[in-house]
C-alpha positions in Angstrom: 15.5 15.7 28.6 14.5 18.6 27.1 10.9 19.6 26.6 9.5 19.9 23.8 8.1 23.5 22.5 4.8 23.6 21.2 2.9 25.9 20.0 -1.1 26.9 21.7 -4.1 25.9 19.4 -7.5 27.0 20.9 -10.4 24.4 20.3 -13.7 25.1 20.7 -16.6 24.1 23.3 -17.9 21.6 20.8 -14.7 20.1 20.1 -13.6 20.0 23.9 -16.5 18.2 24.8 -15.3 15.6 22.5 -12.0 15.6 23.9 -13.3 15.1 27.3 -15.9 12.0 25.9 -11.9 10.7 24.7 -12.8 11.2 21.0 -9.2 11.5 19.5 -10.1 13.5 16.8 -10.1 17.5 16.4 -12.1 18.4 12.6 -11.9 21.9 11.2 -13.9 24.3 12.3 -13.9 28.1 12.5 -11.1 27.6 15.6 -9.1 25.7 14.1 -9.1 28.2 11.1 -7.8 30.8 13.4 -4.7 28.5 14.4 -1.0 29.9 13.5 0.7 28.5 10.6 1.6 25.2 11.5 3.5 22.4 9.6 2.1 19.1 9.2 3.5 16.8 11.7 3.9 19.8 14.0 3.2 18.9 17.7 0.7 21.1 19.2 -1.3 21.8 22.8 -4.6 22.2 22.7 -6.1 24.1 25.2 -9.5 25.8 26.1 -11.0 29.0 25.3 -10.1 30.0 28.6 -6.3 29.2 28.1 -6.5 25.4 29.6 -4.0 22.7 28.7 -6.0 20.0 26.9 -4.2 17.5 25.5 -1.0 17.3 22.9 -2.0 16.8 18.9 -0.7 16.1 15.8 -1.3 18.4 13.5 -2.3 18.4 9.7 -3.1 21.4 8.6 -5.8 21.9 5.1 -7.6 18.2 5.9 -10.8 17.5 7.3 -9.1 15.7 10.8 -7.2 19.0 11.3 -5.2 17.4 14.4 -5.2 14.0 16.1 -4.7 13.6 19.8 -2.0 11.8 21.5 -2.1 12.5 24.6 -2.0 14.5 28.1 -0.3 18.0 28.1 2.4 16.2 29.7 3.7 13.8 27.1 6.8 13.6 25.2 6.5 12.3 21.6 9.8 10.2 21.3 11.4 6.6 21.2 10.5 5.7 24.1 6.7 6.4 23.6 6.7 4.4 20.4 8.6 1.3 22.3 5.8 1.8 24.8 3.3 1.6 22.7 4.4 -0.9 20.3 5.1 -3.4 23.2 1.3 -3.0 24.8 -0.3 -3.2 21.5 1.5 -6.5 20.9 0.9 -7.8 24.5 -3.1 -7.2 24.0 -2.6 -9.5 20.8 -0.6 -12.0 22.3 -3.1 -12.4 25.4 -6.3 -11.9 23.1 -6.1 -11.9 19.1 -6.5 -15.8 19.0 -3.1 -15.8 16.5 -2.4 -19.7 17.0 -1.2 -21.1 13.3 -1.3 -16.7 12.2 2.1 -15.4 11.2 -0.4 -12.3 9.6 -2.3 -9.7 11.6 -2.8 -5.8 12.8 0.1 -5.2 15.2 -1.1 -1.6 15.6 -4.6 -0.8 14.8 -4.8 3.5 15.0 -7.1 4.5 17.3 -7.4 1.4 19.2 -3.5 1.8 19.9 -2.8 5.4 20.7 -1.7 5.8 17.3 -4.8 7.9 15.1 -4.3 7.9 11.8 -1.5 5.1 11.7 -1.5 1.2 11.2 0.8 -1.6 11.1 0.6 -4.7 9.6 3.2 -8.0 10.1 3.1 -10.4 7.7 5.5 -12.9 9.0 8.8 -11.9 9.0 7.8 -7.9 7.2 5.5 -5.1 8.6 4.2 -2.7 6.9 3.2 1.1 7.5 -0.1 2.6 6.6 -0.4 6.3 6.9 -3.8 7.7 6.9 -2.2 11.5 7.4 0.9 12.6 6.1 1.6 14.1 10.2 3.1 11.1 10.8 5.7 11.1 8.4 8.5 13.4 10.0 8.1 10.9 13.1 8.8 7.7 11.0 12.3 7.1 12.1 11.4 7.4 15.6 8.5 4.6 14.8 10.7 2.3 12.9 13.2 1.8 15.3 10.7 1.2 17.9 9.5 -1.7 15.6 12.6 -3.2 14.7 13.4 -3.2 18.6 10.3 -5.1 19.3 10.3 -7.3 16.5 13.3 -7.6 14.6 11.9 -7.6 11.4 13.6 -8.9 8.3 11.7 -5.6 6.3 9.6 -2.7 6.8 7.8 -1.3 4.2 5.4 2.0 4.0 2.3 2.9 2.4 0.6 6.1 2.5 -3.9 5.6 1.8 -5.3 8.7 1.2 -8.7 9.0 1.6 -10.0 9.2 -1.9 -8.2 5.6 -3.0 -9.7 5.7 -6.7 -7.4 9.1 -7.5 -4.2 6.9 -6.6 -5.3 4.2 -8.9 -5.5 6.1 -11.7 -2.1 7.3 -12.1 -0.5 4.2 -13.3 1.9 2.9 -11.4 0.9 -0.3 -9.3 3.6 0.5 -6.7 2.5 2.0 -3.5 4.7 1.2 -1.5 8.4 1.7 -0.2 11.1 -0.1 1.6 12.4 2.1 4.8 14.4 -0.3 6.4 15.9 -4.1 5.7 15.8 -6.2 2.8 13.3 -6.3 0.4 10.4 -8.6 0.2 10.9 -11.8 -1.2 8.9 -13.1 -4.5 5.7 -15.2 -3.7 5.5 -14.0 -1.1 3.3 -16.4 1.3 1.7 -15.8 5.4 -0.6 -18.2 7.1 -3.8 -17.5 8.8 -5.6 -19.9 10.7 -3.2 -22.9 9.8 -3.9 -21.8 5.8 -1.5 -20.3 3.6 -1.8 -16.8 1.4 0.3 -15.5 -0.9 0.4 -11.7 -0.6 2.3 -8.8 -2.0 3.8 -5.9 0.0 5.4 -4.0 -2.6 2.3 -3.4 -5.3 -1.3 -2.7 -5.3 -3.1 -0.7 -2.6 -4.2 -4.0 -0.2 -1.9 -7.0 -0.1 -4.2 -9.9 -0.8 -5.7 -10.6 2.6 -7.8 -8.6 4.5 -7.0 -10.1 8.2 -9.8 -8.1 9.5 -12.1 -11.0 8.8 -9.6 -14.3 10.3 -12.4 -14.8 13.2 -14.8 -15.2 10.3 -13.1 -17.4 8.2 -12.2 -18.9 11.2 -16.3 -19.4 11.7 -17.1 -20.0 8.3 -14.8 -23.4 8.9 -16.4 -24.7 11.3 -20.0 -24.9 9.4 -18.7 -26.1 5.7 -18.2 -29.7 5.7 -20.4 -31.5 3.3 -21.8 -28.0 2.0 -21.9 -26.4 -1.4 -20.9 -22.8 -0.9 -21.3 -19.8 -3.4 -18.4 -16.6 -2.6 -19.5 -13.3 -4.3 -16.5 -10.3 -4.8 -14.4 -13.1 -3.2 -10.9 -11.2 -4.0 -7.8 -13.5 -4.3 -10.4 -16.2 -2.1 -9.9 -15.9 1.4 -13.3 -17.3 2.2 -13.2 -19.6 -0.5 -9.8 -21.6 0.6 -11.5 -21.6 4.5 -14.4 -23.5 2.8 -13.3 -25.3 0.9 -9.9 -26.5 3.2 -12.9 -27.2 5.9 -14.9 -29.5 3.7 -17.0 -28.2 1.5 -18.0 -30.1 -2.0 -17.7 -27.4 -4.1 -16.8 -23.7 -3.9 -18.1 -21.2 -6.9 -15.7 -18.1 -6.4 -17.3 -14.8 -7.9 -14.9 -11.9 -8.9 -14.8 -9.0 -11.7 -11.1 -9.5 -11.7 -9.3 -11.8 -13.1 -6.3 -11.2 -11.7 -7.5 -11.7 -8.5 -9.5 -14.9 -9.3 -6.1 -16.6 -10.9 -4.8 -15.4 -6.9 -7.9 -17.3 -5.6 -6.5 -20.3 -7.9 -3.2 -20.1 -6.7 -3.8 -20.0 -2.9 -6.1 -22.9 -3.4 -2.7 -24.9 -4.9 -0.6 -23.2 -1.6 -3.4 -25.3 0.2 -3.3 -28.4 -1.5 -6.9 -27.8 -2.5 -7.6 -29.1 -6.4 -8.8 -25.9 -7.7 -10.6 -28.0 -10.8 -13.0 -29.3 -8.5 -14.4 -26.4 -7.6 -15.5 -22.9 -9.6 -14.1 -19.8 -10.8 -16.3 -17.3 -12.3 -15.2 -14.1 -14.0 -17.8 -11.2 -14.0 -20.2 -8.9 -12.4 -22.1 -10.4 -9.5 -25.2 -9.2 -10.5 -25.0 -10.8 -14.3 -23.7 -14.1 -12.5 -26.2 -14.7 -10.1 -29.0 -14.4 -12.9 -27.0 -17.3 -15.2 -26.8 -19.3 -12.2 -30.4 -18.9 -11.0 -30.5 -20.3 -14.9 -28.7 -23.1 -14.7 -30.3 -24.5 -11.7 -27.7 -24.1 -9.7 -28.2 -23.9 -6.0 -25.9 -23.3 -2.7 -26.3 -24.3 1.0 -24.0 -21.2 1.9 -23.6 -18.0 0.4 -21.1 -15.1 1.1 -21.0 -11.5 -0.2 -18.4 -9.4 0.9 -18.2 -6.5 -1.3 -15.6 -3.7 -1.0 -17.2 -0.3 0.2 -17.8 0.6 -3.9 -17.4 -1.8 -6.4 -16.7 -0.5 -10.0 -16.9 -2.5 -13.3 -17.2 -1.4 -16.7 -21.0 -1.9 -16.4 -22.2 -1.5 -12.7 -21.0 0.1 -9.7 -22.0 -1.5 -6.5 -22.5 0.9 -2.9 -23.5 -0.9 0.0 -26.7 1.5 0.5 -29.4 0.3 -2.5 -26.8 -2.2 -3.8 -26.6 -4.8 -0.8 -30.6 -5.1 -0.9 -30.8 -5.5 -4.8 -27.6 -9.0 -4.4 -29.4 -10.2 -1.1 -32.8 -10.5 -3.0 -30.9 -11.9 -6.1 -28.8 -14.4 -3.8 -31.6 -15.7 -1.8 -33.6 -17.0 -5.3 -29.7 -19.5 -5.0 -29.8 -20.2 -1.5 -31.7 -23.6 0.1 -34.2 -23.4 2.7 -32.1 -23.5 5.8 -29.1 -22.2 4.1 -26.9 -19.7 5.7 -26.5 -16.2 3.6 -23.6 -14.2 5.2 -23.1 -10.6 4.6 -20.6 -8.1 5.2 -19.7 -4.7 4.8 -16.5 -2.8 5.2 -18.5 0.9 4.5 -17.5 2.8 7.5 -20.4 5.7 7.4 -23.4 2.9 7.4 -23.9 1.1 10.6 -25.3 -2.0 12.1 -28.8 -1.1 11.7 -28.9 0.5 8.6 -27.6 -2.0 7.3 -30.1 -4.6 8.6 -32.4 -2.4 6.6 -30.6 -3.4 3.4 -30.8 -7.0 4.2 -34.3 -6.5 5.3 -35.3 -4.8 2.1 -33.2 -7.3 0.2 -35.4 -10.5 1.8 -38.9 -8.7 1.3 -38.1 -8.6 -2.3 -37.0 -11.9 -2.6 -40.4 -13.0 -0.5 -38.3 -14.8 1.9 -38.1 -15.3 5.5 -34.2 -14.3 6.7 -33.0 -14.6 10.4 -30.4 -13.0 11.8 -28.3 -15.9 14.0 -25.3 -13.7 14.5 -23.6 -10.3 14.0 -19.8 -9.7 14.3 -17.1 -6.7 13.4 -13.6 -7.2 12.7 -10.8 -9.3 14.0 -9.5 -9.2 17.9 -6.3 -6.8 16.5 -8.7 -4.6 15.2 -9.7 -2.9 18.5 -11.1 0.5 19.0 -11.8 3.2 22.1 -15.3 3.1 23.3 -14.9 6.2 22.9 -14.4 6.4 18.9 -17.4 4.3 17.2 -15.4 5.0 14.1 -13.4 2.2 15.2 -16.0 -0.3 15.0 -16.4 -0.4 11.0 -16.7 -3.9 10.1 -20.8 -5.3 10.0 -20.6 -9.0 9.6 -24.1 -10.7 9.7 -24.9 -14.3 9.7 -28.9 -15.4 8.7 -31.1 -18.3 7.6 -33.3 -18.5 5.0 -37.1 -20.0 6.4 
């Protein structure tokens, strides 16, 4: 086979320490500024001031993550990589994801796979791109049949996130999304997870309808609802809410600024057999609802807030640094002594014990005693290097009140 040319990018000491540590990533820095003209998805060696082979990057030239590492100076970027990597990614799963009665999960999770700055999603018989850099893009057909090879899929979609999500929203259109190979995605769409069933949609919107980076906590959640009554803040089209309330649970309140996504929360209760009259749907801001229901008397055995990274309504915006201490002290004046308050946060640049600060801050104001009983990240097909803590985004924390 013929080997590939590639052009010579010099790093810097800083940066090749990073390599060495196995931190895939190469940010822009006055090296990198001196680099030829490169196009983006151009291949590239890396290699040390002193004219050392490094490693073999993808480049993306005029972004932060200037170039994203692959591999040994050795490697060849072509089907049979893909294939490779592909088929160990879905081994790993296989052998340690826990998918039994899960048609929906990360086939390839970035990082954790060999692949920076690229994801893969199947949702039963579809899978669907992510591309977090635009590098990736001239290699698509390459990655595609590699999938379709491994999994004979009946569609593959694509779907580029860049990294400031609120710019895409604003310009209208709801479809993010495009069809590169097979036959397009059937309407109502439906996947299970844990034995339940979601609806999801491939083709519009920025995230489907279920974020499967949380299936070991719902799948936990289950196993502690029976009997309970259970209170779900930003609960989205109602993940959490259907794993209550299909595990037993009297009554579910489901808390959402959108009503589209509560009437999804309504309808994936009626995919599950689940009497959505029985239990409640709320439409508003979390922090107006929890006052009404302090109000009313009402009061929950188990309480879940899941926000996104930044929450926007018309009258509050929510961030997990401030915001997650201000709900926690509001949600604990709702919670029984002895009730379980579980937290999570998706809000990448704010880690595990920062975070306990919020929560902290959050019980002190409420003048309640709160326990920690267990943390967690993300799902099994979420893994990440050792070597890039990026990877390990996810801060899920389970405590008692008393």
């Amino acid at each position: 086979m013929k080997r590939q040319q590639r052009k010579s990018c010099v790093i810097g000491p800083q940066t090749e320490q990073m390599l060495k540590l196995g931190h895939p990533w190469v940010i822009e820095d006055r090296f990198t500024r001196k680099w030829p003209t490169l196009k983006c998805g151009e291949l590239v060696t890396l290699t040390s001031e002193q004219g050392k082979a490094l490693a073999i990057a993808l480049v993306d030239p005029g972004q932060r993550i200037v170039a994203r590492v692959l591999g040994d100076a050795g490697m060849m970027l072509n089907g049979e990589w893909f294939r490779q990597k592909i088929h160990r990614a879905e081994q790993r799963r296989r052998d340690h994801a826990g998918l039994d009665g899960t048609n929906a999960y990360r086939v390839i999770n970035g990082e954790g796979d060999g692949l920076p700055g690229l994801t893969v999603e199947r949702y039963d018989g579809y899978l669907m791109i992510q591309l977090y850099s635009r590098s990736w893009e001239p290699h698509l057909n390459m990655l595609v049949q590699a999938l379709q090879q491994e999994f004979q899929p009946d569609g593959i979609y694509e779907k580029f996130r860049p990294q400031k999500t609120r710019e895409l929203e604003k310009k209208g259109s709801k479809r993010f999304s495009r069809l590169l190979a097979g036959s397009a995605v059937p309407d109502r769409y439906t996947v299970e997870e844990n034995h339940l069933t979601y609806r999801v949609s491939l083709e519009e919107g920025l995230n489907t309808g279920l974020f499967m980076d949380q299936r070991a906590n719902r799948r936990d959640l289950a196993e502690r609802c029976q009997g309970k009554r259970v209170l779900n803040l930003f609960c989205y089209t109602g993940a959490f809410s259907v794993a209550a309330a299909a595990s037993g649970a009297t009554r579910v309140t489901s808390v959402d600024a959108s009503p589209h996504y509560l009437d999804q929360a309504r309808e994936n209760f009626g995919l599950n057999r689940i009497n959505a009259k029985r239990h409640a749907f709320i439409c508003g801001d979390c922090f107006d609802v929890l006052p009404d229901l302090l109000a009313q008397g009402e009061r929950f055995d188990i309480v879940i807030m899941d926000p996104p990274s930044f929450s926007t309504t018309t009258k509050n915006r929510f961030t997990t640094q401030g915001g997650t201490a201000k709900l926690v002290a509001q949600a604990m004046a709702l919670l029984e002594d002895g009730g379980l308050l579980i937290t999570s946060s998706n809000h990448q640049k704010v880690d595990l014990a920062d975070y306990l600060k919020e929560l902290r801050r959050g019980a002190l104001e409420a003048g309640s005693d709160l326990t920690v009983l267990k943390t967690a990240g993300q799902a099994e097909d979420f893994p990440y290097p050792v070597t890039f803590p990026e990877g390990r985004y996810l801060k899920y924390v389970m405590a008692v009140k008393g």
